[in-house]
C-alpha positions as protocol buffer text, in pm:
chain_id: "A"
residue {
  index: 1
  type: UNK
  ca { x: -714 y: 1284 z: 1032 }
}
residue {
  index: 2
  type: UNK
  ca { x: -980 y: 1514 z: 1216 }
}
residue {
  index: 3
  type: UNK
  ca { x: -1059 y: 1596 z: 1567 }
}
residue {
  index: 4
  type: UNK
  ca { x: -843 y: 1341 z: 1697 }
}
residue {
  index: 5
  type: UNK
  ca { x: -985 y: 1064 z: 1478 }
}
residue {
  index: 6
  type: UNK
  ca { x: -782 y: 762 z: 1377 }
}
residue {
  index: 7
  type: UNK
  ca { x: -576 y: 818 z: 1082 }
}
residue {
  index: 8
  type: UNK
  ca { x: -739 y: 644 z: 748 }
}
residue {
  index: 9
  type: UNK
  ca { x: -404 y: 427 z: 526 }
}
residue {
  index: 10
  type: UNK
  ca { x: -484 y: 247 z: 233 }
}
residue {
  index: 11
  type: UNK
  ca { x: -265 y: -26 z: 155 }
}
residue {
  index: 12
  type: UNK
  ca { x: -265 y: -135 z: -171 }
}
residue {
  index: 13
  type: UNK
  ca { x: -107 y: -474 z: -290 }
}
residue {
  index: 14
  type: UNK
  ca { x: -166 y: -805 z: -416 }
}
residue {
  index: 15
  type: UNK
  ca { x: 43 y: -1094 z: -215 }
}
residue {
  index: 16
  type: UNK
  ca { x: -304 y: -1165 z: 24 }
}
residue {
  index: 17
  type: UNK
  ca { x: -45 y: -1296 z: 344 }
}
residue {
  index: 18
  type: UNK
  ca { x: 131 y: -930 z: 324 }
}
residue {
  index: 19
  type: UNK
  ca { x: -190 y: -762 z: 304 }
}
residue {
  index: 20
  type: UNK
  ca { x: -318 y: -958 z: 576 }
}
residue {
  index: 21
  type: UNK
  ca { x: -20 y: -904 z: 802 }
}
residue {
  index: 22
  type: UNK
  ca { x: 3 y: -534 z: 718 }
}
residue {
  index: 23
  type: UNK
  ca { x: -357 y: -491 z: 775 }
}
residue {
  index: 24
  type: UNK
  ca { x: -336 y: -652 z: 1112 }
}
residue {
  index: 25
  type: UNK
  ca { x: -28 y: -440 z: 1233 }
}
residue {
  index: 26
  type: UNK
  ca { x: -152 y: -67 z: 1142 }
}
residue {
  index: 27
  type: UNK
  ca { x: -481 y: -197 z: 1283 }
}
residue {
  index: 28
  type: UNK
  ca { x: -347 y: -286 z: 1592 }
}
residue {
  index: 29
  type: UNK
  ca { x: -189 y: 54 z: 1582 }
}
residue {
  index: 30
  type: UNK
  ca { x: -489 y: 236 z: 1552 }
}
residue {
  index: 31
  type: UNK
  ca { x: -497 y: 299 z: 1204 }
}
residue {
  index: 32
  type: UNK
  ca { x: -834 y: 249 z: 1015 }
}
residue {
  index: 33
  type: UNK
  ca { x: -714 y: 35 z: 696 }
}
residue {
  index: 34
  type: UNK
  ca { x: -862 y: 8 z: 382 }
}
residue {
  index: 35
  type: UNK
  ca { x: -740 y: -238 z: 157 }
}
residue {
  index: 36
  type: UNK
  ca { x: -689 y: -314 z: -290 }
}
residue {
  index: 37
  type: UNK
  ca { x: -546 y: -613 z: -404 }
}
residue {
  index: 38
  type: UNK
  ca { x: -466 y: -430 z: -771 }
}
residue {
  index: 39
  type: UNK
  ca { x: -316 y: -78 z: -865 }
}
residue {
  index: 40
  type: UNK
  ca { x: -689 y: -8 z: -1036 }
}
residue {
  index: 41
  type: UNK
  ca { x: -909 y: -93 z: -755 }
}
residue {
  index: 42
  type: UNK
  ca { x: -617 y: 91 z: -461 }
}
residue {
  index: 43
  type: UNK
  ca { x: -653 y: 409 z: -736 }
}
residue {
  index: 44
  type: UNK
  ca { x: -999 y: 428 z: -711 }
}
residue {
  index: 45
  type: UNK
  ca { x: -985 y: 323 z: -289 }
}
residue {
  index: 46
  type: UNK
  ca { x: -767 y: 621 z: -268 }
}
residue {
  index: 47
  type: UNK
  ca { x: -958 y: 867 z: -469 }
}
residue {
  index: 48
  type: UNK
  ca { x: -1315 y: 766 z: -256 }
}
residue {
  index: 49
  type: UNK
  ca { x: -1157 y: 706 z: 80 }
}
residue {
  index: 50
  type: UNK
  ca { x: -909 y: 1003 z: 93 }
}
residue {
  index: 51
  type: UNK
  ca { x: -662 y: 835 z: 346 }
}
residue {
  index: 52
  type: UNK
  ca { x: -426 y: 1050 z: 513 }
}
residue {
  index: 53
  type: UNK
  ca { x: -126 y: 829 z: 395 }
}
residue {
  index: 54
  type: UNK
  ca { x: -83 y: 535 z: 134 }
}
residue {
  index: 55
  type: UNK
  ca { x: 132 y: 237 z: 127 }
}
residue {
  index: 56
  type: UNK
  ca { x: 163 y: 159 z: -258 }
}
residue {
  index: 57
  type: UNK
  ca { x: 343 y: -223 z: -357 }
}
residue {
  index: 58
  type: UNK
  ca { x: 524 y: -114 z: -753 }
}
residue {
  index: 59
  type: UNK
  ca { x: 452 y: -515 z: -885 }
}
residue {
  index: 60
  type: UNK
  ca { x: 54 y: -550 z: -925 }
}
residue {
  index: 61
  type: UNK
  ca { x: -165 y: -650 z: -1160 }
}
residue {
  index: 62
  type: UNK
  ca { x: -425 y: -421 z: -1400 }
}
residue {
  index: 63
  type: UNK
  ca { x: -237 y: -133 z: -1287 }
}
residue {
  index: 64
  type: UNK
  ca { x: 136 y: -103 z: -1149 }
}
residue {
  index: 65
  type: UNK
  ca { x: 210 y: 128 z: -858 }
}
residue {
  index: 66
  type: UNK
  ca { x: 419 y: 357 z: -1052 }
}
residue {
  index: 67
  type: UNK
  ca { x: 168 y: 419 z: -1273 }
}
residue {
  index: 68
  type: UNK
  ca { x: -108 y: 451 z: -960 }
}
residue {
  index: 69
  type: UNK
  ca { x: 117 y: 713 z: -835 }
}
residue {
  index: 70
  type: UNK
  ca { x: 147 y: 918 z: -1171 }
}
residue {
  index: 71
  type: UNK
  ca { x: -207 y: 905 z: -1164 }
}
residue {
  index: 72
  type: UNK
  ca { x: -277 y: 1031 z: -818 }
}
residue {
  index: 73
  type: UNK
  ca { x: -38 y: 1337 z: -869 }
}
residue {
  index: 74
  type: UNK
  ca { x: -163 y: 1406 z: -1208 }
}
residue {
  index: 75
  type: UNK
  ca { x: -477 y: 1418 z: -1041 }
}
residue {
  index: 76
  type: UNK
  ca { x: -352 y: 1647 z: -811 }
}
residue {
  index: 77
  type: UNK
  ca { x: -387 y: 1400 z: -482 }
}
residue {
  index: 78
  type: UNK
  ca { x: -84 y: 1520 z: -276 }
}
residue {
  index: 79
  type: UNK
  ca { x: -179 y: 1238 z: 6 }
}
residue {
  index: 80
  type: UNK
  ca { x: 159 y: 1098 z: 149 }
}
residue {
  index: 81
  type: UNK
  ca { x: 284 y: 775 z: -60 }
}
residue {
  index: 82
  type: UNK
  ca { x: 486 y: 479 z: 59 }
}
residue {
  index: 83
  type: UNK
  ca { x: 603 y: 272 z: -184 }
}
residue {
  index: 84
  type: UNK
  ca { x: 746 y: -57 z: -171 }
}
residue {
  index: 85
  type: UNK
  ca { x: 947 y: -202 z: -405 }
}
residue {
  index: 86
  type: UNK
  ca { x: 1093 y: -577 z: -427 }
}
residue {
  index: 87
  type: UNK
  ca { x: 1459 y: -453 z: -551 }
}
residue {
  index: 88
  type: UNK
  ca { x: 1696 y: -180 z: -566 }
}
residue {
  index: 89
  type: UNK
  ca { x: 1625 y: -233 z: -925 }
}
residue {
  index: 90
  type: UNK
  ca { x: 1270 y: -103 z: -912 }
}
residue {
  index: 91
  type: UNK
  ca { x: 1383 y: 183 z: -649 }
}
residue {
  index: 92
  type: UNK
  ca { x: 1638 y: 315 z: -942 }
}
residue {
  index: 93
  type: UNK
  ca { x: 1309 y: 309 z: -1167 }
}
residue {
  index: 94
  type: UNK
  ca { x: 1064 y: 489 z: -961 }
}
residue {
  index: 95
  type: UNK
  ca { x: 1391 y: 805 z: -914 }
}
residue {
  index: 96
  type: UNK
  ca { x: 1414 y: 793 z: -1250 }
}
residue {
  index: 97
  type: UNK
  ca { x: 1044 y: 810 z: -1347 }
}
residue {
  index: 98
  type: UNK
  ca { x: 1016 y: 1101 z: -1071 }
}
residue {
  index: 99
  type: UNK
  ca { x: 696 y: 986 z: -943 }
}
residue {
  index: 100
  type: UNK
  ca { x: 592 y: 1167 z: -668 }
}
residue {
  index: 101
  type: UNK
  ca { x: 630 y: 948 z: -390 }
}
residue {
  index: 102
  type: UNK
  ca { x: 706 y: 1055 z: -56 }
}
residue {
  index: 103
  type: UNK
  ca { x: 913 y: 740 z: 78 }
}
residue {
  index: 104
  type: UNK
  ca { x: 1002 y: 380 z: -69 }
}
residue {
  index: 105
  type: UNK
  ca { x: 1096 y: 89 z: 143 }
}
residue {
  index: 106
  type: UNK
  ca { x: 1283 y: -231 z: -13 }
}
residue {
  index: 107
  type: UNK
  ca { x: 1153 y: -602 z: 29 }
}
residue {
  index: 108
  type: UNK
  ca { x: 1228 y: -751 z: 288 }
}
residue {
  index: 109
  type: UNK
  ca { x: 1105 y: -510 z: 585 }
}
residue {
  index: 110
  type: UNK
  ca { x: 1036 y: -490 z: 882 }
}
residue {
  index: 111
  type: UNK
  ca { x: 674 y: -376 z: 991 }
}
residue {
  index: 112
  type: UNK
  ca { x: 818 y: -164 z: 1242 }
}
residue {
  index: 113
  type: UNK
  ca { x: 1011 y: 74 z: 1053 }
}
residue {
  index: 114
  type: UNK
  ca { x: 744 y: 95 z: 794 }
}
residue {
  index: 115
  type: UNK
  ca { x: 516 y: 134 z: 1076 }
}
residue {
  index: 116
  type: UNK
  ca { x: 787 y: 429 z: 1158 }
}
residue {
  index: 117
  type: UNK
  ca { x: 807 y: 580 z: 795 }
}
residue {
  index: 118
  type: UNK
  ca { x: 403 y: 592 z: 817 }
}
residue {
  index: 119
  type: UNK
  ca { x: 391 y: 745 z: 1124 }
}
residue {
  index: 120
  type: UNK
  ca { x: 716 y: 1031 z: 1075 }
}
residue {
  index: 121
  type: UNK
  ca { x: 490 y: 1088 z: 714 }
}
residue {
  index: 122
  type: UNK
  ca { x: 196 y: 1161 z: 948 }
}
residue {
  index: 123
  type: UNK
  ca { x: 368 y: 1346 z: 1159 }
}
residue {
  index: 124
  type: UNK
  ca { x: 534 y: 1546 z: 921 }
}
residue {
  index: 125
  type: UNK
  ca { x: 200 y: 1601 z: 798 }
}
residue {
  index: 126
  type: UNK
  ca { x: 21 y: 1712 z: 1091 }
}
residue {
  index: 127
  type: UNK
  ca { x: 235 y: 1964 z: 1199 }
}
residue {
  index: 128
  type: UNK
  ca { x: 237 y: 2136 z: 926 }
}
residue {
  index: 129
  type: UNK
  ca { x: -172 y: 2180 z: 908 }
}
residue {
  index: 130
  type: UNK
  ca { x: -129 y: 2300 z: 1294 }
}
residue {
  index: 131
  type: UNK
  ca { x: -184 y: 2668 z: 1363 }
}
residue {
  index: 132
  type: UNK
  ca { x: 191 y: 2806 z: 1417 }
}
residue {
  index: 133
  type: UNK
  ca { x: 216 y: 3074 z: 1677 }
}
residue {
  index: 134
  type: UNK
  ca { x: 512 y: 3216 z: 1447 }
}
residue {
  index: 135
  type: UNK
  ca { x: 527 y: 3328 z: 1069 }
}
residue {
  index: 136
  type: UNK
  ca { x: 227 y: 3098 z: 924 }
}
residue {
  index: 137
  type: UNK
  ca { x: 310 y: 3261 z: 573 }
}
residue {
  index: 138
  type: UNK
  ca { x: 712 y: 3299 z: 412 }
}
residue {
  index: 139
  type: UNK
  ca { x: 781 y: 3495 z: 181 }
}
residue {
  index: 140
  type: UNK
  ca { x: 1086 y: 3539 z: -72 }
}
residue {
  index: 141
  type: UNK
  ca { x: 1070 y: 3733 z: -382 }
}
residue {
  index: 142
  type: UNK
  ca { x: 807 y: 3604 z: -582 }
}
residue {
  index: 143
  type: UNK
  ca { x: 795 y: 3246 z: -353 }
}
residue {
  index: 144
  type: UNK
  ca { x: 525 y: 3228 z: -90 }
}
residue {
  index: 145
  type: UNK
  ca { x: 457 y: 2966 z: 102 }
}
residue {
  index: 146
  type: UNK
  ca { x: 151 y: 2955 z: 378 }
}
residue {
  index: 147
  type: UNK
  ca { x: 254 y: 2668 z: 601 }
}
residue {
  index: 148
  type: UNK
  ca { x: -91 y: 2638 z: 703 }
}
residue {
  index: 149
  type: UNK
  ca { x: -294 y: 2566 z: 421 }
}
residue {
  index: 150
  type: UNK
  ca { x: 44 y: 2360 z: 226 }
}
residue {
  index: 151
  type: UNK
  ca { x: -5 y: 2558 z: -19 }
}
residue {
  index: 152
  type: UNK
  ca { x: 304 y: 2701 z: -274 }
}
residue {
  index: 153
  type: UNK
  ca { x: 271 y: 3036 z: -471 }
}
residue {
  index: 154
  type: UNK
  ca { x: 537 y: 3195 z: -665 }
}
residue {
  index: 155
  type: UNK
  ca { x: 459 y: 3480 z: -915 }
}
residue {
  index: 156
  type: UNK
  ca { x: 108 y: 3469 z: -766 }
}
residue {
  index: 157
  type: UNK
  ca { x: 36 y: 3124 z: -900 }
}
residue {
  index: 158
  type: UNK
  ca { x: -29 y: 2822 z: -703 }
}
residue {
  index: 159
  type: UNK
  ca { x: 168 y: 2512 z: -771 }
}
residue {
  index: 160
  type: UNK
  ca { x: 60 y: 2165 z: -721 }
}
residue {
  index: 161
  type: UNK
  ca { x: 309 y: 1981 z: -465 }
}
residue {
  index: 162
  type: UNK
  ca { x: 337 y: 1676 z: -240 }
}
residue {
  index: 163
  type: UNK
  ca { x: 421 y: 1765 z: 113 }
}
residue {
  index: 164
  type: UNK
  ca { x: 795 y: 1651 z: 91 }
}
residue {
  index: 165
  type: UNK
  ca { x: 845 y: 1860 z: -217 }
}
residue {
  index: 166
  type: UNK
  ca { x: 689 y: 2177 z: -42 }
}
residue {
  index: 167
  type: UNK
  ca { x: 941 y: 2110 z: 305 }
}
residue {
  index: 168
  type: UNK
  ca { x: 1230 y: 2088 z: 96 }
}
residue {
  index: 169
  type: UNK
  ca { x: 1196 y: 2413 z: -106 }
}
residue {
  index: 170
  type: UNK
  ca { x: 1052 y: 2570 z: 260 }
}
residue {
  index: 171
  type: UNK
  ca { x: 1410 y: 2476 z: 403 }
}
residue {
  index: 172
  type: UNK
  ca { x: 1617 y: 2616 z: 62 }
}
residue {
  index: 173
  type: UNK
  ca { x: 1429 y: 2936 z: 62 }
}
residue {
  index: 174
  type: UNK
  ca { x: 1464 y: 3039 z: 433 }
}
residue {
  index: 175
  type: UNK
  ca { x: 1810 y: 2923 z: 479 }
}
residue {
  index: 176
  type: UNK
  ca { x: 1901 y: 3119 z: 109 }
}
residue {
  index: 177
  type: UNK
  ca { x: 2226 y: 3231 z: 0 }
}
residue {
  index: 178
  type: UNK
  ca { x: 2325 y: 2867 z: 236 }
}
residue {
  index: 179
  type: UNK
  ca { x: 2452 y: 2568 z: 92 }
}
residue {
  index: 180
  type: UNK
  ca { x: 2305 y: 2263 z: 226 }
}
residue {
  index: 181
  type: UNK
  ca { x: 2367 y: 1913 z: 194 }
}
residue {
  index: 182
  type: UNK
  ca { x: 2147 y: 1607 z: 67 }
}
residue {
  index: 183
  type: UNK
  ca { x: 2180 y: 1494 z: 382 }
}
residue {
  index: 184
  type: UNK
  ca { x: 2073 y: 1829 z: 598 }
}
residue {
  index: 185
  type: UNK
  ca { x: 1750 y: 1846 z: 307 }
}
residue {
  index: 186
  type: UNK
  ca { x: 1636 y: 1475 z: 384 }
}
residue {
  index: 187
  type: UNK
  ca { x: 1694 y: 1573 z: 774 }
}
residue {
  index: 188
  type: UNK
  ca { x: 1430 y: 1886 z: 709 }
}
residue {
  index: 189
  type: UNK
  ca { x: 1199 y: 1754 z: 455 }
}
residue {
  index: 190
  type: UNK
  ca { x: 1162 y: 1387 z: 624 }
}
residue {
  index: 191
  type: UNK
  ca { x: 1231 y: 1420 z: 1032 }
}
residue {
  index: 192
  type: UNK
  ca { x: 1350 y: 1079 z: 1065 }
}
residue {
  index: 193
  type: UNK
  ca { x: 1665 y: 832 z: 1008 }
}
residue {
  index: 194
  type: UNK
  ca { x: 1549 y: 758 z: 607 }
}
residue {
  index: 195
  type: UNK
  ca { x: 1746 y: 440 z: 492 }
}
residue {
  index: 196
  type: UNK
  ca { x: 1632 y: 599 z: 140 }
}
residue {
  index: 197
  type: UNK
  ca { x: 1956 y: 707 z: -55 }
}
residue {
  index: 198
  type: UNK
  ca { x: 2042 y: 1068 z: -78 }
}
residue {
  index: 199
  type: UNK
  ca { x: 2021 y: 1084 z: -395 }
}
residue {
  index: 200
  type: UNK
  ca { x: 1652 y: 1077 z: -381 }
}
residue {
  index: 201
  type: UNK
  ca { x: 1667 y: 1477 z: -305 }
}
residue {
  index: 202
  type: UNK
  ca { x: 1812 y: 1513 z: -654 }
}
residue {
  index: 203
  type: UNK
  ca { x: 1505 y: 1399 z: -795 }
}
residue {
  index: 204
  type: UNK
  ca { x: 1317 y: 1594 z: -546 }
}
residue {
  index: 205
  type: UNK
  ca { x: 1480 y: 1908 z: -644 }
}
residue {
  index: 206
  type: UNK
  ca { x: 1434 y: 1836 z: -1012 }
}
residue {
  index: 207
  type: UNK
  ca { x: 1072 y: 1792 z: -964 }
}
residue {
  index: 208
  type: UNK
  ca { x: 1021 y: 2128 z: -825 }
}
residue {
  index: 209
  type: UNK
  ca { x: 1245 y: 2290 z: -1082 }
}
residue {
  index: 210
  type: UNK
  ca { x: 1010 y: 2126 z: -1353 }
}
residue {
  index: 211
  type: UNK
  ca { x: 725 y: 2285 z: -1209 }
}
residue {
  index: 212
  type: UNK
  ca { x: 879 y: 2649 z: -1079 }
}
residue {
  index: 213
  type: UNK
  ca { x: 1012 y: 2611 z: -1471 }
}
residue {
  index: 214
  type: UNK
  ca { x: 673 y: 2586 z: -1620 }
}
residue {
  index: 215
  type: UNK
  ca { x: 578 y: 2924 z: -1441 }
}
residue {
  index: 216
  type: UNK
  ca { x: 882 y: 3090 z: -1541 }
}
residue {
  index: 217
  type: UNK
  ca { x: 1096 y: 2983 z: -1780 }
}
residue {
  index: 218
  type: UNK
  ca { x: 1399 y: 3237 z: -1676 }
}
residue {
  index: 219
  type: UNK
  ca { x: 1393 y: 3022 z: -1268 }
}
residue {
  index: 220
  type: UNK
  ca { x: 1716 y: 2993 z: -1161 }
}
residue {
  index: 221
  type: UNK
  ca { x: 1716 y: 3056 z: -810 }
}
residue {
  index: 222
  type: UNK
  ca { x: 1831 y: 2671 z: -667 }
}
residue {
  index: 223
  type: UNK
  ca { x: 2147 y: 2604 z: -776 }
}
residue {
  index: 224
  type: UNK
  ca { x: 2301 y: 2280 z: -747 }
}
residue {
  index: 225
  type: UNK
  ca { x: 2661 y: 2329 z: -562 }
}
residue {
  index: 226
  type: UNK
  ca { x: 2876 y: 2049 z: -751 }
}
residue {
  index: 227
  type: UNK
  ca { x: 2983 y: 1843 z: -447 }
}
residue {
  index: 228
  type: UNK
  ca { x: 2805 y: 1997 z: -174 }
}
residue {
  index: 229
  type: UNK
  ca { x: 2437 y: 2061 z: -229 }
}
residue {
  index: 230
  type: UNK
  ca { x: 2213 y: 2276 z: -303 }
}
residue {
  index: 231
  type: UNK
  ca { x: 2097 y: 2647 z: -256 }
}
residue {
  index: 232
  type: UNK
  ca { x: 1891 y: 2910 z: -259 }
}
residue {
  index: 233
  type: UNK
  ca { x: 2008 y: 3191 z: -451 }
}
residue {
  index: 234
  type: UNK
  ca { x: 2007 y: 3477 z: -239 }
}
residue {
  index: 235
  type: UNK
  ca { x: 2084 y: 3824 z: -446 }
}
């Protein structure tokens, strides 16, 4: 999304009707839509069109969307994923699995709160990459963050993130020594009024741990509050 262009989605499922109804709704709100009927074909519309957002269906053919979104963040594609899943069953998979995504919306839905979740994503998104008139670059210790670039350092090392993982730990580390609550994290990581279950920042938080852990092994510094939340530990 450059110069004022129109943001690129690729929507990626195989039921043709909600393709063609999907399609027909972002277009009309000035997305530019490209389109995969099968997790293989949206992987490899994702990795040539470079969209600034994703909507992702979990039930496809050749290649399922949790595996599509493994693959993407193993790739090191941090593009913003929706995923949709058909039950609460499949939502309980994809936390479990600790994909990656960004958001998940259950069938049914409406088109305009996905149309919502898209645009808060893209929002979210955008003004991060804008030039802040403020501190572009936190630092804590050995965490730096350049809200510019979305880019996470700590020891001097970059880590890979998606842009909800790299809000949340951005609204830990400057409010450290704080407890704060599922709740406040989803209100600072996602913006908007997320029907997603709180819970969803545990596996947040565990993804980052994973990968702070694999820097250095001694990490300790967000604690999980039994009952309350989660901090930054502040010494």
């Amino acid at each position: 999304m450059k110069g004022g262009a129109a943001p690129i989605l690729a929507i990626v499922d195989d039921d043709p009707e909600l393709l063609e109804v999907l399609t027909l709704e972002f277009s009309g709100a000035g997305y530019r839509v490209h389109s995969a009927r099968d997790g293989r074909g949206g992987f490899e519309l994702v990795q040539e069109r470079r969209p600034d957002a994703v909507i992702l269906d979990v039930n496809m053919p050749l290649l399922d969307g949790f595996s599509v979104c493994r693959r993407l963040r193993d790739a090191g594609n941090a593009v913003p994923i929706v995923m949709l899943t058909a039950r609460d069953t499949e939502l309980e998979e994809a936390l479990g699995l600790e994909l990656g995504a960004d958001d998940y919306v259950t069938k049914p839905f409406s088109t305009r709160v996905l149309l919502a979740r898209v645009a808060a994503l893209l929002r979210r998104e955008q003004s991060r990459r804008a030039p802040q008139r403020a501190e572009q670059v936190f630092a804590l210790g050995a965490l730096q963050i350049d809200g510019e670039r979305l880019e996470l350092h700590y020891a001097q090392r970059r880590i890979e993130t998606t842009l909800t993982e790299l809000r949340l730990i951005e609204a830990l580390a400057r409010r450290a020594g704080r407890v704060l609550t599922r709740a406040q994290i989803l209100e600072s990581v996602r913006g908007d009024e997320s029907v997603v279950a709180e819970r969803i920042v545990d596996t947040y938080v565990r993804r980052i741990r994973q990968k702070l852990l694999a820097i250095d092994p001694s990490f300790d510094r967000i604690e999980t509050v039994i009952g309350a939340g989660y901090r930054w530990r502040d010494d």
